[in-house]
C-alpha positions as CSV (number, residue, x, y, z in Angstrom):
1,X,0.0,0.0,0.0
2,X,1.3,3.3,-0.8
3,X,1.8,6.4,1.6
4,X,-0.9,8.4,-0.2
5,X,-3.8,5.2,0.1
6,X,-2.3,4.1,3.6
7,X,-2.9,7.9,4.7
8,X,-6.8,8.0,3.4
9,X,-7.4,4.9,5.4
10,X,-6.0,6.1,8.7
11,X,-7.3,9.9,8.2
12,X,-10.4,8.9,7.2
13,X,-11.4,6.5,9.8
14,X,-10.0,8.8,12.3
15,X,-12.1,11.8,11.2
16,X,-14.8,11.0,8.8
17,X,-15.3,8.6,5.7
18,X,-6.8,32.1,-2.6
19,X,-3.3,31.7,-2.8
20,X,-0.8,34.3,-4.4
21,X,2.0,33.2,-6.6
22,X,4.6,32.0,-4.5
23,X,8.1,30.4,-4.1
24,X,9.0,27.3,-5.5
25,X,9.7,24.4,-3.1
26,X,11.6,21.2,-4.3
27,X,11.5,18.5,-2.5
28,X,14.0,15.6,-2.1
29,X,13.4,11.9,-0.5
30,X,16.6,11.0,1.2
31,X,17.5,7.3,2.4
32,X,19.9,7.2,4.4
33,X,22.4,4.3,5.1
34,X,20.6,3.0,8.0
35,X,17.2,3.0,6.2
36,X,15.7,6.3,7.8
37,X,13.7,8.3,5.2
38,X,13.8,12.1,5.1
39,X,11.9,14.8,3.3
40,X,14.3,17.7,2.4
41,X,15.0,20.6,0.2
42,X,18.3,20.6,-0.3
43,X,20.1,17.8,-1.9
44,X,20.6,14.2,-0.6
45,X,23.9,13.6,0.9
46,X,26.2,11.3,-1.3
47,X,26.2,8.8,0.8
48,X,22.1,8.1,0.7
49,X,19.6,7.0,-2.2
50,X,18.1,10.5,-3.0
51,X,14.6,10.8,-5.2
52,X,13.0,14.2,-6.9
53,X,9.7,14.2,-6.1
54,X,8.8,17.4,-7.9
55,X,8.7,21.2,-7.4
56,X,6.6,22.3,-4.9
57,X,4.7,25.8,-4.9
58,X,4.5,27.2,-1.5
59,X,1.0,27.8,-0.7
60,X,0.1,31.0,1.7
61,X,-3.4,31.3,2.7
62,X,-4.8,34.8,4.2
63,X,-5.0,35.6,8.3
64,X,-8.7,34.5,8.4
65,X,-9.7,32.0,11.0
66,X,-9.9,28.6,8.9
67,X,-7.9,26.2,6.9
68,X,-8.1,26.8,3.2
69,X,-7.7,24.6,0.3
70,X,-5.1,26.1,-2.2
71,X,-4.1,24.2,-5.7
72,X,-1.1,25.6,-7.4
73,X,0.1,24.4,-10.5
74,X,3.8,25.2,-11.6
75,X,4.1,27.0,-15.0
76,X,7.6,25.8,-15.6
77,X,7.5,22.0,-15.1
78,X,3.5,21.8,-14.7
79,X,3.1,20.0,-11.8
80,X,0.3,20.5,-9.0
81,X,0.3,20.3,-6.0
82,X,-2.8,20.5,-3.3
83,X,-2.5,22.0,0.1
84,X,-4.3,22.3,3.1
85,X,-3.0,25.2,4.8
86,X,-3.7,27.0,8.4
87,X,-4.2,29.9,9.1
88,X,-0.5,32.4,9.6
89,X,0.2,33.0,13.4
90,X,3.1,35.6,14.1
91,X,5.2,35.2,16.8
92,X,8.4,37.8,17.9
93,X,11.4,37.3,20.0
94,X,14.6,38.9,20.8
95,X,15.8,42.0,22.9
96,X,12.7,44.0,22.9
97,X,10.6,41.1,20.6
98,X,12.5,43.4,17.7
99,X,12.4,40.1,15.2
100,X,8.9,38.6,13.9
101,X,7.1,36.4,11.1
102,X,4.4,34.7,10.4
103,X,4.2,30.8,10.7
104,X,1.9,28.2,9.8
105,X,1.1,24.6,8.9
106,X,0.8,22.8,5.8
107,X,-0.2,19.8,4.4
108,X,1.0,18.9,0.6
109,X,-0.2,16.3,-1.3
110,X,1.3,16.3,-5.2
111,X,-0.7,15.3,-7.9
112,X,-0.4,12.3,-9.0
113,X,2.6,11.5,-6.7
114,X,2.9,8.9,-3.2
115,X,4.4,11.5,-1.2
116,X,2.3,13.7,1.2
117,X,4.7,16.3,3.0
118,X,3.5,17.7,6.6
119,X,5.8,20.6,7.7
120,X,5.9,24.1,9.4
121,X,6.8,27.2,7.5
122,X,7.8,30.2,7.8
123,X,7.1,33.2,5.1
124,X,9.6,33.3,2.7
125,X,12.3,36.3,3.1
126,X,12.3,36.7,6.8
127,X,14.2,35.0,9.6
128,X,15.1,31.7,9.4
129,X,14.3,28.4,11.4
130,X,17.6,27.3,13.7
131,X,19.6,25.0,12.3
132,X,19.6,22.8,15.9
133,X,15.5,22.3,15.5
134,X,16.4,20.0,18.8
135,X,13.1,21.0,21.0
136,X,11.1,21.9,18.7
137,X,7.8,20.8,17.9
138,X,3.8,20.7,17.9
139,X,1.3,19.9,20.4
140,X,-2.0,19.2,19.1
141,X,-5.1,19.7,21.7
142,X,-3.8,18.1,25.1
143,X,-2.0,15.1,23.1
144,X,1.7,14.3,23.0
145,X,4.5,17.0,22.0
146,X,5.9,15.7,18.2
147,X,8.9,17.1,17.4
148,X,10.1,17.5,14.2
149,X,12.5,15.2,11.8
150,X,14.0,17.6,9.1
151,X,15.1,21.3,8.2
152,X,14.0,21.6,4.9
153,X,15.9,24.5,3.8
154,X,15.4,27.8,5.8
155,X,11.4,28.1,6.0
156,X,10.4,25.0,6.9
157,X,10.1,22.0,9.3
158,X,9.3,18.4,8.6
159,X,7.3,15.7,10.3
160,X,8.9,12.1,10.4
161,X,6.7,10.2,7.4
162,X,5.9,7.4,9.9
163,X,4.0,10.0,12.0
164,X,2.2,11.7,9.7
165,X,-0.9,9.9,10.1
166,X,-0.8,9.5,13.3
167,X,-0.7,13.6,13.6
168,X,-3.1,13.9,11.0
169,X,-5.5,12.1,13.1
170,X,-5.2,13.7,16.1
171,X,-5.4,17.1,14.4
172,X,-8.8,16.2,12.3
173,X,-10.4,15.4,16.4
174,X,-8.6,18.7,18.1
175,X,-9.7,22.4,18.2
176,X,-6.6,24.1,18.0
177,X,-2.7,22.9,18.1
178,X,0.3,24.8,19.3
179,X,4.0,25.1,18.0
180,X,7.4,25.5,19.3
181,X,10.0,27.1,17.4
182,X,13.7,28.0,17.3
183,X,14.5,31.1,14.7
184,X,18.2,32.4,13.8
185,X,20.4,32.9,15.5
186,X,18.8,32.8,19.4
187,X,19.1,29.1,20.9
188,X,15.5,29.8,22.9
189,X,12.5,28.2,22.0
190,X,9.5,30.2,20.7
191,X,5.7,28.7,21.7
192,X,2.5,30.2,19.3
193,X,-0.1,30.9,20.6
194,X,-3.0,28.1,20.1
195,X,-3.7,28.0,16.1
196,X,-7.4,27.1,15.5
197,X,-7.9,23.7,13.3
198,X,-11.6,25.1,12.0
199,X,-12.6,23.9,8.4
200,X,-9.3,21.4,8.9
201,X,-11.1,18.0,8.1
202,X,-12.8,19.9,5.0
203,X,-9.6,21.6,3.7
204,X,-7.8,18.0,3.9
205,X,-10.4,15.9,2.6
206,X,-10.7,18.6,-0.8
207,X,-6.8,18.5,-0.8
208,X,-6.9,14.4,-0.7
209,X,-9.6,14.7,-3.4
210,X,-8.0,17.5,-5.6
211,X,-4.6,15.0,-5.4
212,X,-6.2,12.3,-7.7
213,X,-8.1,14.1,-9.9
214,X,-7.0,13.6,-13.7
């Protein structure tokens, strides 16, 4: 079973069953030597099996109080992606909270592809996420704190593939979910304030739906 059909089955059990031009996103699936599996913009080391899995558009969705449903397509290579996307919560820090952007969740599911990528970003042009993501993490509802697997490139964080829909399932029950950041160059973690999960389930489900459309 692939990732795509093995995530419908466990998301929809556990729940029930517009965008601006943006940034380019490619992402990379990395094995490494002892068989761990990582989603990640930049290059694969030479020492793993790396795979292309297509050029991702960044989707941003407006400040309003649900998850949208966003399809890009990519004029260059025409690929599409689907997205589920939060709504942006901004967060400051440093002397005097001087430094701030805008973060938010994001679910993307290619078009036609296996692999569904479940990450953090930030907006595109402002600070960057800390190299040591150690500690950092989401919390949905009152569950258990997930921390992240991969950096993929400056804006975003990645959720281990294996956890995914386990996450996923626990976000389509919860109201809100909260997450802890580290940005560059301060070593202190950063904690949003709840984000609200309203119109979640119905953002996914269209994104899930969008994804095998021909």
């Amino acid at each position: 079973m692939d990732t795509k059909n093995q995530f419908c089955n466990v998301f929809l059990s556990a729940c029930l069953c517009i965008g601006f031009a943006s940034p380019v996103m490619a992402i990379n699936k990395c094995k490494g030597g002892d068989g761990k599996v990582t989603y990640q913009e930049a290059a694969c080391e030479p020492s793993s099996k790396g795979e292309k899995l297509g050029n991702i558009p960044e989707a941003r969705s407006g400040q309003g109080g649900a998850w949208e449903f966003v399809r890009q397509r990519d004029d260059m290579t025409g690929d599409t992606t689907c997205f589920a996307v939060s709504q942006f919560q901004y967060i400051s820090w440093g002397r005097g909270l001087s430094n701030s952007t805008a973060i938010r969740m994001q679910l993307a599911v290619p078009v036609g592809g296996s692999a569904l990528v479940l990450s953090i970003r930030s907006t595109q042009g402002g600070s960057s996420f800390h190299s040591n993501f150690e500690g950092s993490g989401v919390r949905v509802g009152e569950g258990e704190f997930v921390g992240f697997a991969s950096r993929s490139g400056s804006h975003g964080l990645i959720f281990a593939q294996d956890r995914q829909p386990e996450l996923l399932g626990a976000l389509s029950k919860a109201r809100d979910f909260r997450v802890r950041v580290k940005m560059w160059p301060y070593d202190t973690l950063i904690d949003t304030s709840p984000i609200s999960l309203q119109g979640f389930q119905s953002a996914v489900q269209r994104a899930m739906a969008c994804a095998v459309e021909r």
